[in-house]
KEZA-270570 format. One record per residue (C-alpha): residue in one letter; x, y, z. Coordinates in pm, 1 decimal, always signed. Layout:
+--------+----------+----------+----------+
: residu :       px :       py :       pz :
+--------+----------+----------+----------+
:      A :        X :        Y :        Z :
...
+--------+----------+----------+----------+
//
This chain:
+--------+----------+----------+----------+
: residu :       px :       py :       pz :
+--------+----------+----------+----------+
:      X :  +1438.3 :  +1876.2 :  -1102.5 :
:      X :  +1127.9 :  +1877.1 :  -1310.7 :
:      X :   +827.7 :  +1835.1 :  -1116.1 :
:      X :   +729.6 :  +1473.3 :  -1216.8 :
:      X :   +332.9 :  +1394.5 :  -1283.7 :
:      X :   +138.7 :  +1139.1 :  -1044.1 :
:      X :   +157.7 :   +868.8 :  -1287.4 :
:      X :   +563.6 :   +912.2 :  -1287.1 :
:      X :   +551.0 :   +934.1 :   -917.9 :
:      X :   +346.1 :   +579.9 :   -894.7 :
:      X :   +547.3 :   +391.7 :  -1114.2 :
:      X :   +867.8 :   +483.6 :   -907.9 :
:      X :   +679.6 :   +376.7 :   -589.5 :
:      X :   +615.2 :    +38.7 :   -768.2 :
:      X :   +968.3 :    -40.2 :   -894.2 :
:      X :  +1073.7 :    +21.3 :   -514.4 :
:      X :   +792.1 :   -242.3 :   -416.2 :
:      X :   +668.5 :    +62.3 :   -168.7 :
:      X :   +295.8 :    +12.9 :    -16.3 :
:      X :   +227.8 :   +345.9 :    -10.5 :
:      X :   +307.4 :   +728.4 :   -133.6 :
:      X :   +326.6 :  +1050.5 :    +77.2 :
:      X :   +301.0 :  +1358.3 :   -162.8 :
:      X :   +307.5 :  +1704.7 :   +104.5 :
:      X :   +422.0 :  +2034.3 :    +73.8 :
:      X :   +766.9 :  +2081.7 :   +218.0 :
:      X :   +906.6 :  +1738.5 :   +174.1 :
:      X :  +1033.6 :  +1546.0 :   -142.1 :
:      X :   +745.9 :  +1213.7 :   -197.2 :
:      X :   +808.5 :  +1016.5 :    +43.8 :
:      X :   +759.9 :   +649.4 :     -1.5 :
:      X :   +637.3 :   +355.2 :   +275.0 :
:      X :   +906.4 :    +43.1 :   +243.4 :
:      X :   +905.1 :   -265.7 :   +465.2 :
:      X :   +708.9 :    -42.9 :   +692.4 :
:      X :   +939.3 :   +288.5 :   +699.3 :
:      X :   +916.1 :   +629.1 :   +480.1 :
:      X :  +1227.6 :   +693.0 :   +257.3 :
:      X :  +1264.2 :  +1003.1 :    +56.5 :
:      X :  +1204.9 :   +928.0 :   -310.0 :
:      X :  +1572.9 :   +965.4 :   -491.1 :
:      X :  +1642.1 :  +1214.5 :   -734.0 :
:      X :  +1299.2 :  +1378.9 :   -601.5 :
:      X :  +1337.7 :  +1741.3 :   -475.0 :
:      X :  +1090.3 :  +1892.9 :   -189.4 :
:      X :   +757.0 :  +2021.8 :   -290.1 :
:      X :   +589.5 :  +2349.5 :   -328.9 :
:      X :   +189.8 :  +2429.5 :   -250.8 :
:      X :   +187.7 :  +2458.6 :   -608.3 :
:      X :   +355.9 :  +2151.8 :   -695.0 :
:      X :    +94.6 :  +1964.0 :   -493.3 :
:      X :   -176.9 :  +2159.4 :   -629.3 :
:      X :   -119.3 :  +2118.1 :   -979.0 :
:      X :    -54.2 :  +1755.3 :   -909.0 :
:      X :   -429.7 :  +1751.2 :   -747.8 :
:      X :   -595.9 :  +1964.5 :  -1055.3 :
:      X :   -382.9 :  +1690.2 :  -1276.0 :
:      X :   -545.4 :  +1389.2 :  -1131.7 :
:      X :   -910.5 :  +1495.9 :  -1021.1 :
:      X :  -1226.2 :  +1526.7 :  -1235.6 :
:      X :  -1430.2 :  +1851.6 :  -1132.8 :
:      X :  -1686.9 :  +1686.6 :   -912.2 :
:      X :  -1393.5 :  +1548.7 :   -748.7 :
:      X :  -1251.4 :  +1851.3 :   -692.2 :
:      X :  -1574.2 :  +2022.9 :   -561.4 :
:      X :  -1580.3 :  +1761.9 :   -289.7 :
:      X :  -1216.1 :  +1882.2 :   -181.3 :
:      X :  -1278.9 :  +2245.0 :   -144.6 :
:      X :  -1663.4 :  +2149.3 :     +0.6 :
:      X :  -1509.3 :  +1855.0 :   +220.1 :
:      X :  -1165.1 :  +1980.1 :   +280.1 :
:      X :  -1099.2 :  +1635.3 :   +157.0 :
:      X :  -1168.4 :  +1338.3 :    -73.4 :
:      X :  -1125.0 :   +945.3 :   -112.5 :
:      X :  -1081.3 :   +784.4 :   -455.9 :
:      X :   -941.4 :   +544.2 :   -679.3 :
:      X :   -687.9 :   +616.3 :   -925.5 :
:      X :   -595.4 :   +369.1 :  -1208.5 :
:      X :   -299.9 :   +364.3 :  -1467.0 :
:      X :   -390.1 :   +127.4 :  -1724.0 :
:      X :   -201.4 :   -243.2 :  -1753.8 :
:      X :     -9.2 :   -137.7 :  -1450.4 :
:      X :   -173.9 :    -91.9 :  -1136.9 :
:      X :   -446.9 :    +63.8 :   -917.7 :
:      X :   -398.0 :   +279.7 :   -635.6 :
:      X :   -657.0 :   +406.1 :   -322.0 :
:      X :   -586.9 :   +790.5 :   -274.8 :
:      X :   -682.8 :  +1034.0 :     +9.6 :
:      X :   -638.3 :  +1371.3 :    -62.1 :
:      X :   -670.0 :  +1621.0 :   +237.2 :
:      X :   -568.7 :  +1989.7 :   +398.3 :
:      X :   -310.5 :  +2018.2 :   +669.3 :
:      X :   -220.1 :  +2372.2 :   +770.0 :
:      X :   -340.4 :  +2541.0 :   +467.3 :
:      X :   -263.2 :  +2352.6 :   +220.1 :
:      X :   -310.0 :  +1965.0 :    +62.9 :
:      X :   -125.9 :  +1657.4 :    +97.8 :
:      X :   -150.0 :  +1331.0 :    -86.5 :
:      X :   -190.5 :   +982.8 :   +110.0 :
:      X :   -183.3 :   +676.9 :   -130.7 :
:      X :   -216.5 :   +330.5 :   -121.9 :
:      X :    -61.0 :    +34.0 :   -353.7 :
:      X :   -294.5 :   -210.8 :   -498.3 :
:      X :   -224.4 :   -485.4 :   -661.7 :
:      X :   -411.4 :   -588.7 :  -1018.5 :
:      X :   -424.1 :   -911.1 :   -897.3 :
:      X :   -602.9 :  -1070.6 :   -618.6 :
:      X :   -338.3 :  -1237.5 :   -386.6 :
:      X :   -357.2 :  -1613.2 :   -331.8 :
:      X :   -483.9 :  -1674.5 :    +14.8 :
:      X :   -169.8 :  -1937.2 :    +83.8 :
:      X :    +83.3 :  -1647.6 :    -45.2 :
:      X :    -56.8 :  -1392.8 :   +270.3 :
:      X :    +69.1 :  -1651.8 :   +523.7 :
:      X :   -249.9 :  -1617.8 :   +705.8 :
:      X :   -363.3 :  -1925.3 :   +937.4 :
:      X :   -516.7 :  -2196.0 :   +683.2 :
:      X :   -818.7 :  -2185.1 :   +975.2 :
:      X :   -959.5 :  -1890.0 :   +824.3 :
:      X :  -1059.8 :  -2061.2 :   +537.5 :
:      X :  -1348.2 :  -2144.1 :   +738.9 :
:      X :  -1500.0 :  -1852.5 :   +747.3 :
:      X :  -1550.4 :  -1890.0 :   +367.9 :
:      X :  -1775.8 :  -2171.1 :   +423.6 :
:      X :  -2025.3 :  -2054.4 :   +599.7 :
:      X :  -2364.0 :  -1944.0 :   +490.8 :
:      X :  -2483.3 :  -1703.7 :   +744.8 :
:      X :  -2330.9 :  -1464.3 :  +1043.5 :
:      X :  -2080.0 :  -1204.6 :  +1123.2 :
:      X :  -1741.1 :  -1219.3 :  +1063.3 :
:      X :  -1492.4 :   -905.9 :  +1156.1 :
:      X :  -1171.2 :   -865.9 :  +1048.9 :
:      X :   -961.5 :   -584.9 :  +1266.3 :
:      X :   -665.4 :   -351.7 :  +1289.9 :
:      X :   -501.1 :    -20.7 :  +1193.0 :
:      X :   -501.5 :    +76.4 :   +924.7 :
:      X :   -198.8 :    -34.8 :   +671.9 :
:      X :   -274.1 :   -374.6 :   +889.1 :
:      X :   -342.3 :   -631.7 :   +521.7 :
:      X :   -738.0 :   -647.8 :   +607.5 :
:      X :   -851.0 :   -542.7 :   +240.7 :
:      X :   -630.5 :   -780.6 :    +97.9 :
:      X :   -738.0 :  -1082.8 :   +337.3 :
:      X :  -1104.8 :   -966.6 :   +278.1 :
:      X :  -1023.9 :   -956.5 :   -100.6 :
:      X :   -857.3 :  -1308.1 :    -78.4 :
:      X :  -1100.7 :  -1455.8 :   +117.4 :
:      X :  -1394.1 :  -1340.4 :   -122.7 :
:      X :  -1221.7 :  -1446.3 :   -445.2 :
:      X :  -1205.5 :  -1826.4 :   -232.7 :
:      X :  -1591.9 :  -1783.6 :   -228.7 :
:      X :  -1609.6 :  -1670.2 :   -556.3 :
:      X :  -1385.8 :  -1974.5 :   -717.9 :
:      X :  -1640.2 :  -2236.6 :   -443.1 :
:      X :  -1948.0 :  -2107.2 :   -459.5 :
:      X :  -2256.7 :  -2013.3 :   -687.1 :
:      X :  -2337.0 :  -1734.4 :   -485.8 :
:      X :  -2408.1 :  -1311.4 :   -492.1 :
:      X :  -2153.9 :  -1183.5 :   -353.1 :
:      X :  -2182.1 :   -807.4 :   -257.7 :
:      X :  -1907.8 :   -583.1 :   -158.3 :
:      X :  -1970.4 :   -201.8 :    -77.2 :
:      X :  -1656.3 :     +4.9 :     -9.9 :
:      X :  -1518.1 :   +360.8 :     -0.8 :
:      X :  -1360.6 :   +342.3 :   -254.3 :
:      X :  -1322.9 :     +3.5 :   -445.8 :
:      X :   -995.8 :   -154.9 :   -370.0 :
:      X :   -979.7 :   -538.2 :   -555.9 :
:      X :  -1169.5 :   -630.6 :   -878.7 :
:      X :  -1314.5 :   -904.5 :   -861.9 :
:      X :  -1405.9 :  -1095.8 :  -1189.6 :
:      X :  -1731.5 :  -1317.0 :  -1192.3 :
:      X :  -1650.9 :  -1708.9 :  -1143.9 :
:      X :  -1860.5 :  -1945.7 :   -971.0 :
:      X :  -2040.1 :  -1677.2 :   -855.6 :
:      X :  -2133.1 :  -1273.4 :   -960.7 :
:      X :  -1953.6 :  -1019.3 :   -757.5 :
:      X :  -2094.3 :   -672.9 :   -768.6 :
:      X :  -1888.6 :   -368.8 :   -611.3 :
:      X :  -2069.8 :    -69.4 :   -513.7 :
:      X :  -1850.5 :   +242.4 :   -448.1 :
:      X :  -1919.7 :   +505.2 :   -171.3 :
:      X :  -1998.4 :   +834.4 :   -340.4 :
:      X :  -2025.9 :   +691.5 :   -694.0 :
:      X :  -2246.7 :   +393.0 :   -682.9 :
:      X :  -2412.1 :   +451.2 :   -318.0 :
:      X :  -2438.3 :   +800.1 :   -116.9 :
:      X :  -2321.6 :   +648.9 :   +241.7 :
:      X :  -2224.3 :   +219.5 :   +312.8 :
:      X :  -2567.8 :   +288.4 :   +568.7 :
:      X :  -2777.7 :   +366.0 :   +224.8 :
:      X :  -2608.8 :    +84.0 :    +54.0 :
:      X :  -2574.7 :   -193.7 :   +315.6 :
:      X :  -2989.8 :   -108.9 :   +378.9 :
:      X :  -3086.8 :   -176.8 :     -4.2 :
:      X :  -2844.1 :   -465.2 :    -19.9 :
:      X :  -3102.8 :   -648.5 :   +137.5 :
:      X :  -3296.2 :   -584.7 :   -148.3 :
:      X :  -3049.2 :   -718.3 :   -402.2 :
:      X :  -3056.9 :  -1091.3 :   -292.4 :
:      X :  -2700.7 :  -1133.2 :   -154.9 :
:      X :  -2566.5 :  -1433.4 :    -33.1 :
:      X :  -2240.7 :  -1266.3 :    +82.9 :
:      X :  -2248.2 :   -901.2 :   +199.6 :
:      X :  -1841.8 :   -735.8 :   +241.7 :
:      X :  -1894.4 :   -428.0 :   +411.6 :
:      X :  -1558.4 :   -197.3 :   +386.4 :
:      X :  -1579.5 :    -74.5 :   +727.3 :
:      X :  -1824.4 :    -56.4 :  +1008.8 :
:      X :  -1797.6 :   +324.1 :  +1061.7 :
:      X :  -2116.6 :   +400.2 :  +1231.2 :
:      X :  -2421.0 :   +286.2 :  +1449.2 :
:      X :  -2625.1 :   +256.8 :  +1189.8 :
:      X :  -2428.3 :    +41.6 :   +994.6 :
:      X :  -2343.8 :   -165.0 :  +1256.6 :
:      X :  -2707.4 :   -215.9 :  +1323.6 :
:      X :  -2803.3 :   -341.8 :  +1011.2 :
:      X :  -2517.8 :   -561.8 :   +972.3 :
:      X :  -2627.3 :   -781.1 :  +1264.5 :
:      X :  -2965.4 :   -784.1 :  +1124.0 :
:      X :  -2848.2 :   -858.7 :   +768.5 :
:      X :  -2620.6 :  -1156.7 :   +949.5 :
:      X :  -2947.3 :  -1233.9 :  +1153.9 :
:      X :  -3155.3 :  -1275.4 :   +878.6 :
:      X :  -2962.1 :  -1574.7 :   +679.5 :
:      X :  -2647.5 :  -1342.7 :   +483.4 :
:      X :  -2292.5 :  -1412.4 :   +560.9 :
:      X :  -2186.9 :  -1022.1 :   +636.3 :
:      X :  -1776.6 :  -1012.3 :   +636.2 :
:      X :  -1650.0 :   -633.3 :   +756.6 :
:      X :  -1367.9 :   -462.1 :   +924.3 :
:      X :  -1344.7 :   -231.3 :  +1210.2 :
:      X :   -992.1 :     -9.9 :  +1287.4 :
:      X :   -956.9 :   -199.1 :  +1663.5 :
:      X :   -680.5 :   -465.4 :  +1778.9 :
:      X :   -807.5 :   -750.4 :  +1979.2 :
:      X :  -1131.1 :   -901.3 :  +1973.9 :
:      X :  -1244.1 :   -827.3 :  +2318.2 :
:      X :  -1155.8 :   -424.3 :  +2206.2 :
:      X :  -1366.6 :   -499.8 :  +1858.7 :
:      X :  -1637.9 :   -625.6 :  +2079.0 :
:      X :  -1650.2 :   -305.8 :  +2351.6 :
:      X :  -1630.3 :    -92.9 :  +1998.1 :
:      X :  -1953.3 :   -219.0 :  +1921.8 :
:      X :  -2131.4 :   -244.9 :  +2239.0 :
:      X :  -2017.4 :    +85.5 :  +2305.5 :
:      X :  -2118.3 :   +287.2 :  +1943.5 :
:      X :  -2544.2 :   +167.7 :  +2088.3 :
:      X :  -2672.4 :   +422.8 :  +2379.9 :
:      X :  -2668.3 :   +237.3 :  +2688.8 :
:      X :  -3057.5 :   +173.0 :  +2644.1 :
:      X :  -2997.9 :    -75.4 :  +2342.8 :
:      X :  -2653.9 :   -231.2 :  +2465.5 :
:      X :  -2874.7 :   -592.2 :  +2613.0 :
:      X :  -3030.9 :   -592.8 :  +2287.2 :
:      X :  -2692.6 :   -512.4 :  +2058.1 :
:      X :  -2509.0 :   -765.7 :  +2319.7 :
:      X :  -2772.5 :  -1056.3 :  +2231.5 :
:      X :  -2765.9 :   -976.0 :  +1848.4 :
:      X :  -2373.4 :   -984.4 :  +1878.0 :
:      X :  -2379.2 :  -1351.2 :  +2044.1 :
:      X :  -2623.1 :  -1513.0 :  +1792.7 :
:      X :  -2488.6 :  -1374.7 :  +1492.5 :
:      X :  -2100.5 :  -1338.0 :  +1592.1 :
:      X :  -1882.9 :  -1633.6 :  +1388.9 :
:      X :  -1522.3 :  -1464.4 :  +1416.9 :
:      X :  -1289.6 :  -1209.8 :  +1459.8 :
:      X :   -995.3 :  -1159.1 :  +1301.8 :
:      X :   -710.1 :   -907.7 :  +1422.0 :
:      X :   -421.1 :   -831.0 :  +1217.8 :
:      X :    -79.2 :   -690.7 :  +1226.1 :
:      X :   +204.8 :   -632.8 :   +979.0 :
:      X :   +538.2 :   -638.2 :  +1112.3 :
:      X :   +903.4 :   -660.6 :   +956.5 :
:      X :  +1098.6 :  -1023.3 :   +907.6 :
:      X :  +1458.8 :  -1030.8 :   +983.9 :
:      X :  +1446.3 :  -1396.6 :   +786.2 :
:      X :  +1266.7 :  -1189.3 :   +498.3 :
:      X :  +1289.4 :   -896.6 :   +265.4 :
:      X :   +895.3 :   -854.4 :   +357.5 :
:      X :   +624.5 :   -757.1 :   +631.1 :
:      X :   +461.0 :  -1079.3 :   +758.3 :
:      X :   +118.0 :  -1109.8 :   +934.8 :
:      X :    +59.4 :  -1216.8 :  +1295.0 :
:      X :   -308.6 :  -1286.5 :  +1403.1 :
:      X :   -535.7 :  -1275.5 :  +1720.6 :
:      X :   -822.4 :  -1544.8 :  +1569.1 :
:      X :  -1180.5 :  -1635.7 :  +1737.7 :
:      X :  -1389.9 :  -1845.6 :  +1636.9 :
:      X :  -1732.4 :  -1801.4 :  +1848.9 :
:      X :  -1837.0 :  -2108.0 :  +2044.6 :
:      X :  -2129.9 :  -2167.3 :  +2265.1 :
:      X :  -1923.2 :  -2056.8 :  +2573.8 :
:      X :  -1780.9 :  -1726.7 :  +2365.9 :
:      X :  -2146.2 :  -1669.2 :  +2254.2 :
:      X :  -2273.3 :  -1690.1 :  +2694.9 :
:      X :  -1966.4 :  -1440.7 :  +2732.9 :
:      X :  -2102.3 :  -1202.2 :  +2518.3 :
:      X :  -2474.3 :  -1212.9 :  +2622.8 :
:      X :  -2372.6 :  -1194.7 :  +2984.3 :
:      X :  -2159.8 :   -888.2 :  +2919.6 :
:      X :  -1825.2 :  -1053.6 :  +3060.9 :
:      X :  -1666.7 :  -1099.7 :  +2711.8 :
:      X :  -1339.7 :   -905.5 :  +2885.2 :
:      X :  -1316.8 :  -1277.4 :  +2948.6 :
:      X :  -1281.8 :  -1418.0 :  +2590.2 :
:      X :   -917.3 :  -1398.6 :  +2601.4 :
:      X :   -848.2 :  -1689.4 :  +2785.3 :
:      X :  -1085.4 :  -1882.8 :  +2567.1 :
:      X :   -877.7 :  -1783.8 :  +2267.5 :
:      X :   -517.0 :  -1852.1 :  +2456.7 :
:      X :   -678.1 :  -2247.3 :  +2558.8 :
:      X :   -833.5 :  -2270.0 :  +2163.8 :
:      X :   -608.5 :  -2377.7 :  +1976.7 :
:      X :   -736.1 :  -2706.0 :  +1936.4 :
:      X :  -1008.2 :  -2584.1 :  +1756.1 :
:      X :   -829.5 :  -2343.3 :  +1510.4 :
:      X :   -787.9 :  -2006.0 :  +1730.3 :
:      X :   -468.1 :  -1792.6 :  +1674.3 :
:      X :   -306.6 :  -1618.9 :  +2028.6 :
:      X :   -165.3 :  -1297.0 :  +1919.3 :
:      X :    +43.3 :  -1337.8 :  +2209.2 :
:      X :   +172.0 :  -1698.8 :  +2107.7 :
:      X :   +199.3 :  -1594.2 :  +1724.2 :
:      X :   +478.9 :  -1307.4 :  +1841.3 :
:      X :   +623.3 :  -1526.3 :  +2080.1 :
:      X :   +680.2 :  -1800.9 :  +1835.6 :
:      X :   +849.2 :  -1540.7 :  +1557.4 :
:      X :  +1104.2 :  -1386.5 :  +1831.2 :
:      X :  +1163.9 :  -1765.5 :  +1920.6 :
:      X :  +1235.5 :  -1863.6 :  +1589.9 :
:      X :  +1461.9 :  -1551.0 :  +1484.9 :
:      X :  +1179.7 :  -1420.1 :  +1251.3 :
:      X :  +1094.8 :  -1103.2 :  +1395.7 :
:      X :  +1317.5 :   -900.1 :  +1603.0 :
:      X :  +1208.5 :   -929.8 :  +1957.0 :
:      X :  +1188.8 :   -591.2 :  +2113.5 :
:      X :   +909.0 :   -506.4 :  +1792.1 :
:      X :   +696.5 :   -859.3 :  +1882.8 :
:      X :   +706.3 :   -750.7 :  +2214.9 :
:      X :   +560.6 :   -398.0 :  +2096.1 :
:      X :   +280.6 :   -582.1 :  +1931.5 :
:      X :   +177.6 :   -734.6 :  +2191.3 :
:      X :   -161.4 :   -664.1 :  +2394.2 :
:      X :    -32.1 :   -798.5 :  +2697.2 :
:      X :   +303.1 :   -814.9 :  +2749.5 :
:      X :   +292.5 :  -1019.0 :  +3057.0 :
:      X :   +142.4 :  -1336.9 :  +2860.7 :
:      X :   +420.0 :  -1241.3 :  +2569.4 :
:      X :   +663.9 :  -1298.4 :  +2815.8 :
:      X :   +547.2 :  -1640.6 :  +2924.1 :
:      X :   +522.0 :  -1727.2 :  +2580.3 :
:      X :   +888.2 :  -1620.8 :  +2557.3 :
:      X :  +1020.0 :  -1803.1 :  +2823.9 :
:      X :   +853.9 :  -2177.1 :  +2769.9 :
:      X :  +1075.8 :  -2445.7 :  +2695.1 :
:      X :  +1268.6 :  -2466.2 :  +2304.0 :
:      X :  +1293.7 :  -2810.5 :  +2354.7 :
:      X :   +895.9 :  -2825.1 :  +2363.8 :
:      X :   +871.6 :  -2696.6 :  +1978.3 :
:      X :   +634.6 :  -2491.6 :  +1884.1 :
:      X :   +517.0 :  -2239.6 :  +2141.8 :
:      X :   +166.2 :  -2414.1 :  +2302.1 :
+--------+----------+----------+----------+
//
């Protein structure tokens, strides 16, 4: 078969509605359906030298000098009127493979991700930290993406996004959106989250929280009257809180631990699992909003506690992981044993499970 170019390769991973593209040597391109790799058909496996002229194909020379200097790059790739994709190209035993995510032209409509309508409060606030978590793969770009276009539709604000690279592209509406890409527009989201401050932002979307430092000036950023919306790779919020705590030296963890409960307006954790009902992946969501007796938690270094808060919150608009996967094995949407998978504790799964049907919806 003749070796077919990237461009070829991402337009038959969009006509199977795949959310990603494996390209490594040894194996035919391997695309990411509903959550599982299938071989590309009609595709044949790949030499070093398929994959390398693939690579010399799609990267510019600077580009390329970060891959031999780095041992591997991140960057966006575009095709035009027909889609834009987030690339990682890196060495495994000698020689390079291709990792690439989908993206969609088009922002998503927050009531298409079938997220919790709660969220939507997050985009009304003026000030404070929000963090949405997960692996990676999990749907936080897009939420963050969906969430930011609400703002942008509402709100006469700046609205500042810094990520590695640019995923969404947001057009100016109500308010101006500028995107500042990691290694093109900024040397390091550090460097570019410390002269955002500089740039009169109203909203600050970090991409991720990768480092002390970052983390650091977020809180102050959020401290100091910005709404600061980032993403950390952790599931739970009591695990997105210890990630934070525990990036200080133990010598700045009281300090860190009091920023956190001031500034601290809600995590988000997210997971992407397959429907049985649909031909999809469908979200399910651990939500927080902080509240005076979250924000004590925190300061007083028992925030292991915060679970229960969130399992007796619903009242107020937070999600139970727990309850969320309990109510889609009830209802036939998701098969049970994955739910179960999902869970973080398995134990309060179960007693989701095992309430009453006749009681409705899982409380």
């Amino acid at each position: 078969m003749k070796l077919l170019s990237l461009n070829d390769l991402l337009k038959q991973t969009k006509d199977y509605h795949a959310t990603d593209l494996h390209i490594c040597v040894g194996s035919p391109p391997l695309m990411r359906v509903n959550s599982k790799l299938k071989k590309m058909p009609g595709a044949s496996t790949l030499s070093s030298e398929d994959v390398t002229s693939i690579i010399s194909n799609s990267l510019d020379e600077p580009k390329l000098k970060l891959l031999e200097r780095n041992k591997v790059v991140d960057f966006s790739y575009s095709i035009s009127g027909f889609g834009r994709f987030r690339c990682n190209v890196y060495l495994q035993r000698g020689t390079y493979a291709i990792a690439i995510r989908v993206l969609p032209l088009s922002i998503p409509e927050f009531s298409t991700l079938g997220l919790p309508t709660e969220m939507l409060q997050f985009t009304k606030l003026s000030s404070g930290l929000v963090l949405f978590t997960g692996a990676t793969g999990c749907g936080k770009s897009t939420t963050l993406a969906s969430l930011i276009d609400v703002i942008n539709q509402n709100y006469r604000y700046h609205v500042l996004t810094i990520e590695d690279p640019v995923e969404y592209l947001h057009s100016h509406k109500q308010s101006l959106v500028t995107q500042r890409e990691i290694g093109e527009d900024a040397v390091s989201f550090s460097s570019a989250l410390r002269s955002s401050l500089r740039e009169d932002p109203d909203v600050i979307m970090v991409g991720e929280m990768r480092d002390a430092e970052t983390m650091a000036i977020a809180l102050s950023a959020a401290e100091t009257g910005h709404l600061v919306l980032s993403t950390l790779h952790t599931v739970g919020a009591v695990k997105t809180i210890d990630r934070i705590l525990d990036s200080f030296p133990t010598s700045q963890q009281n300090q860190i631990r009091s920023q956190l409960a001031t500034v601290l307006q809600g995590i988000v954790s997210q997971q992407l699992l397959p429907s049985l009902a649909y031909d999809k992946l469908i979200p399910a969501c651990e939500v927080l909003f902080s509240t005076p007796a979250v924000a004590n938690l925190i300061r007083e270094g028992k925030h292991y506690q915060i679970k229960n808060i969130i399992q007796t919150g619903k009242d107020i608009g937070m999600y139970s992981l727990e309850r969320t996967l309990a109510q889609y094995a009830k209802d036939g949407i998701v098969d049970e044993s994955i739910a179960k998978l999902k869970a973080l504790d398995i134990r309060l799964f179960d007693q989701y499970l095992s309430m009453e049907a006749s009681k409705g919806d899982i409380a």
